[in-house]
N, C-alpha and C positions, 0 to 999 in steps of 0.2 A: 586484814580487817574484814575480809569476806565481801566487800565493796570494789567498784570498780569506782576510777577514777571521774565517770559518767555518773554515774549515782553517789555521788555526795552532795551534791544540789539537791535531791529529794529527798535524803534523810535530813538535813536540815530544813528544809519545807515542812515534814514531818514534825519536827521537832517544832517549829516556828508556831505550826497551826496549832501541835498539841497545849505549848503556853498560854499560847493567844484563847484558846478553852480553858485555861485553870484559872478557877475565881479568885484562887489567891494571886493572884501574879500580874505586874501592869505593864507596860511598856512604852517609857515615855518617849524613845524616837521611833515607836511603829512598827512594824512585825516585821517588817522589810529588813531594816538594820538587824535585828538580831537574827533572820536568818543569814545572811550576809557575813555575823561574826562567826556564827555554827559551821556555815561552810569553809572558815579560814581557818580553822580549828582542826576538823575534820582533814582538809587537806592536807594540811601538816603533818599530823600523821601519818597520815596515808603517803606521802612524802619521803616520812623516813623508812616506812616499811620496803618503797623504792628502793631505795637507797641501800637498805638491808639486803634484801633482794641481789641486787647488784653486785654487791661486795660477795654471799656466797656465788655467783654465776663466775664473775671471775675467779675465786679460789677451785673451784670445782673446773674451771679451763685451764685453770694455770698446774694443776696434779690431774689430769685426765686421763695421760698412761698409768699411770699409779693407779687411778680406780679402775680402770679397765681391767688392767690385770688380776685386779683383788675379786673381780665380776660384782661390783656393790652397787646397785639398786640406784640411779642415778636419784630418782623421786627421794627416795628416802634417806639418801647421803644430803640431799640440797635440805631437807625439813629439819636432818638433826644436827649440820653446820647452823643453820636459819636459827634453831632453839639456844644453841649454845654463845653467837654473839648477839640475841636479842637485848640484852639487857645495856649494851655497848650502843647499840641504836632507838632506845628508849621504846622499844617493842613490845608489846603482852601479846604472848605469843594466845593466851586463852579467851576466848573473845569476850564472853558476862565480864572476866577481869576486865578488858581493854576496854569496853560499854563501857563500865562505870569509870574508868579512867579520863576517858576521853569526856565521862558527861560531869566529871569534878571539875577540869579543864573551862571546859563551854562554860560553868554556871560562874568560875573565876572569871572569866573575858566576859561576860553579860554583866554581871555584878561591877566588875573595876571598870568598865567602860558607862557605866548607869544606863544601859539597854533595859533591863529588866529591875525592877520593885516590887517585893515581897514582903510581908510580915509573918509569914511562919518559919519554921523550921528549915534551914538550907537544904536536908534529905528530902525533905517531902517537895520542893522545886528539882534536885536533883534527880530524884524517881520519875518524875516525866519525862527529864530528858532521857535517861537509861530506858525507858519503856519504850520511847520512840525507836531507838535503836534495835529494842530487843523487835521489835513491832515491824520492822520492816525487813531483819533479817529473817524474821520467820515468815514473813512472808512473799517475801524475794523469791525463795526455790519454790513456792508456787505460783508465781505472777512471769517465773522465766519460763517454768513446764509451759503452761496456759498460753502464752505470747509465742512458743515451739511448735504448738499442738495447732494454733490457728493458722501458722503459716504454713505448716507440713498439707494443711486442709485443702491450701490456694491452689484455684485450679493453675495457677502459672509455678513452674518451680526455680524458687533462690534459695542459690547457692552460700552457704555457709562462709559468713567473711568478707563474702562480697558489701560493693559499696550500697548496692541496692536491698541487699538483705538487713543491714544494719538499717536503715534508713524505715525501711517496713516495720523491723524490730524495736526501736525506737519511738515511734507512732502506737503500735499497736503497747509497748513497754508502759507509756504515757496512758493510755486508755485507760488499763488495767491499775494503775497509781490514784487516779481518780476516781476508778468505783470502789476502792477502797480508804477513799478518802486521804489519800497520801499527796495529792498533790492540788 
C-alpha cells in the first residue's frame, strides 16, 4: 500500500481532519472515534498485504535452488508471485484501485458504526476519504526526500537504521506532516 506500518495513524489523521472540514459531513462521536476506526481499517489491510508478503518470502525460500539456477531476478520473481496470489489475500496490487478500496471500506465502518452523518451522495463523502489518501501519498516521497535532505545537512552524522536515526527521522517526519497540514 506504499505505507508503512508507522504512517497509518497519519493518513487516518489526514483523513479524520479532511471530514471534520467537509460541510456536509457530522460526527456524532467526535473526530477522534473516527479516526480511530480509519486507522483499524487501514491496518487490516496493511495486515494482509503482511501477510501476502510472507507467504511469497517463503515460497521464494522454499524453491531458492530453482531460482537460482534459472538466474531470475529475485525483486521481480517476489512482485510477480506477489500479483498472481493477491487476489487470495484480498490485495489490489494497483494503488488509486486499493485508495478507493480501502475508502469504500472506511466510509462502510464510519457509517454502520454511526461515526459519521451525511446527507449527500455516499461518493462525494467517499472522495474525501480517496483524496486523503491520494494527498498523502503524493506527498509522502516528498516529505521523506525533505526529512533525508535535512538530516544528511546535520552537522552530526546518523546512520541509516539506527535507533537514533529513526528517532531524528520521526520528529523531523512529524514537522513536515504539520506544515502540510496532515497532522
Amino acid at each position: 500500500m506504499r505505507l508503512k506500518a508507522k504512517q497509518t495513524g497519519y493518513v487516518a489523521n489526514k483523513i479524520g481532519i479532511d471530514l471534520a472540514n467537509a460541510s456536509f459531513v457530522t460526527m456524532p462521536k467526535g473526530k477522534e472515534a473516527v479516526v480511530e476506526a480509519c486507522k483499524a481499517v487501514i491496518d487490516e489491510n496493511l495486515e494482509n498485504e503482511k501477510r501476502l508478503d510472507a507467504k511469497v518470502e517463503e515460497m521464494i525460500e522454499e524453491n531458492y535452488d530453482e531460482i537460482e539456477i534459472q538466474h531470475v531476478k529475485e525483486r521481480e520473481l517476489f512482485f510477480m508471485i506477489k500479483k498472481r496470489l493477491a487476489p487470495e489475500y484480498g490485495v489490489i496490487m494497483n494503488y488509486d484501485d486499493r485508495y478507493n478500496e480501502v475508502s469504500h471500506t472506511i466510509l462502510d465502518e464510519l457509517y454502520e458504526n454511526y461515526l459519521l452523518e451525511y446527507e449527500v451522495n455516499d461518493n462525494q463523502v467517499r472522495n474525501v476519504i480517496f483524496k486523503a489518501f491520494k494527498a498523502f501519498a503524493d506527498a509522502y516521497d516528498k516529505m521523506d526526500d525533505t526529512v533525508y535532505e535535512k538530516i544528511k545537512k546535520m552537522k552530526k552524522e546518523y546512520i541509516p537504521g539506527s535507533v537514533e536515526y529513526e528517532l531524528i527521522y520521526d520528529r523531523l517526519y512529524e514537522e513536515e506532516l504539520k506544515k502540510r497540514g496532515m497532522l
